[in-house]
NUMIPA-125831 format. One record per residue (C-alpha): residue in three letters; residue number from 1; z, y, x. Coordinates in nm, 4 decimals. Layout:
<nodes>
NODE  type  seq        zz        yy        xx
NODE   ALA  NUM         Z         Y         X
...
</nodes>
This chain:
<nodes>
NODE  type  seq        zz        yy        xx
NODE   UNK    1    1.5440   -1.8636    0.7686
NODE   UNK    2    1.7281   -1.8639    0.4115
NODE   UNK    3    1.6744   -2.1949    0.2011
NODE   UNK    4    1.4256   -2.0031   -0.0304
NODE   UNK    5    1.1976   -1.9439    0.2856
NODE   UNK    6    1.2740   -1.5511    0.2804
NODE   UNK    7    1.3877   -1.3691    0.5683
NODE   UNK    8    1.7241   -1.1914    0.5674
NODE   UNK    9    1.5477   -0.8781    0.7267
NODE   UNK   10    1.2920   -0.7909    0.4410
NODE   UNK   11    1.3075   -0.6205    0.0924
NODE   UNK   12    1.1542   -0.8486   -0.1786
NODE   UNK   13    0.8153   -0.7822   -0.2592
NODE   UNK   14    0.4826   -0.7367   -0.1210
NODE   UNK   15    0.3608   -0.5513    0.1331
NODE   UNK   16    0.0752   -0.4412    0.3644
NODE   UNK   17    0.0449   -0.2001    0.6466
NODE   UNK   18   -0.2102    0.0338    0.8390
NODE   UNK   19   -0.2048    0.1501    1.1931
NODE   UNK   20   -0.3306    0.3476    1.4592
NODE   UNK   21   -0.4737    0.5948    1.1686
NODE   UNK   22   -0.5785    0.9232    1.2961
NODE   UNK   23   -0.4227    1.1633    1.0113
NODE   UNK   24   -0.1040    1.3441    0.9791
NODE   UNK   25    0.1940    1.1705    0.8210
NODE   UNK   26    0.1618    1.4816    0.5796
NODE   UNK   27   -0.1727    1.4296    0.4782
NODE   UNK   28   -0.1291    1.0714    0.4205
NODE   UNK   29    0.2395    1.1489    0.2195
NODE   UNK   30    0.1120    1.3717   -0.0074
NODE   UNK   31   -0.1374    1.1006   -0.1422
NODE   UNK   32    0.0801    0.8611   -0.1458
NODE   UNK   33    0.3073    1.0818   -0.3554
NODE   UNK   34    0.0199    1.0661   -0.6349
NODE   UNK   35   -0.0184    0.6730   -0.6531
NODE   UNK   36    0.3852    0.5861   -0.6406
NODE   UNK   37    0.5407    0.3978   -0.9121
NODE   UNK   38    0.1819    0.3615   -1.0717
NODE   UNK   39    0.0264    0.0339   -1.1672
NODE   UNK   40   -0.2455   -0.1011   -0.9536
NODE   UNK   41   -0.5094   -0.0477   -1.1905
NODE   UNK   42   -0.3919    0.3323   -1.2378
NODE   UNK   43   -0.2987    0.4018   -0.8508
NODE   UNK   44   -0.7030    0.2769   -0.7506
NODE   UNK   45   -0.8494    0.5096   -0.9768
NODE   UNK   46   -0.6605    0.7945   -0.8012
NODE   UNK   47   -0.7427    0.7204   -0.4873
NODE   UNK   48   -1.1160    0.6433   -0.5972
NODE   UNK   49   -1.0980    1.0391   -0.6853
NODE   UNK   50   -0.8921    1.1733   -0.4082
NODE   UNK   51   -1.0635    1.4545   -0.2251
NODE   UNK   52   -0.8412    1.3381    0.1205
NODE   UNK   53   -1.0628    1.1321    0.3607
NODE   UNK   54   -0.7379    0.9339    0.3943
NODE   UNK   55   -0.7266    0.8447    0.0708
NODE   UNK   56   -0.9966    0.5692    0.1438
NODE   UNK   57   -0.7484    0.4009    0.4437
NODE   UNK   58   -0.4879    0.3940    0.1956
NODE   UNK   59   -0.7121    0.2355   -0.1010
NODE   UNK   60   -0.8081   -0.0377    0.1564
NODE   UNK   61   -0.4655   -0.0787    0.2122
NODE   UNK   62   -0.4123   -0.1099   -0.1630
NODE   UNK   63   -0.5926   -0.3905   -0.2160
NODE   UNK   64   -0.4902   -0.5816    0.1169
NODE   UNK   65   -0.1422   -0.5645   -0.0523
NODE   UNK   66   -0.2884   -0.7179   -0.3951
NODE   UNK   67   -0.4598   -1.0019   -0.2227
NODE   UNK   68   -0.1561   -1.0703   -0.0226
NODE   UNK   69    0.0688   -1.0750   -0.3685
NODE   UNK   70   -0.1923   -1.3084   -0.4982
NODE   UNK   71   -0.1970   -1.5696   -0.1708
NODE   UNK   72    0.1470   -1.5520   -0.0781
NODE   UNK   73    0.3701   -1.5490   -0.3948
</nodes>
């Protein structure tokens, strides 16, 4: 470990994950190609209006990433 406490292996930021989602990568990359570069606020009320069932796995995911920016850094 670095003397900041970051790993060597990692970008900088925050992140948060999903897996073992049923959907196509397709499915799930063509809403994600709405929300990037967007600000939280803006990217949530996308998602809220997404037609794409998988657009509610990737709103939880959302805000799993937000609460980990706000405990963690």
């Amino acid at each position: 470990m670095m003397a900041n406490g970051a790993k060597t292996n990692e970008r900088p930021g925050v992140r948060a994950q999903v897996r073992h989602v049923r959907s196509s990568a397709y499915k799930a990359r063509e809403v994600l190609d709405l929300i990037r570069e967007k600000h939280v606020n803006e990217a949530d009320e996308i998602l809220q209006f997404t037609e794409r069932d998988i657009s509610n796995v990737i709103r939880k995911c959302l805000a799993s990433a937000v609460a980990n920016a706000a405990n963690n850094k």
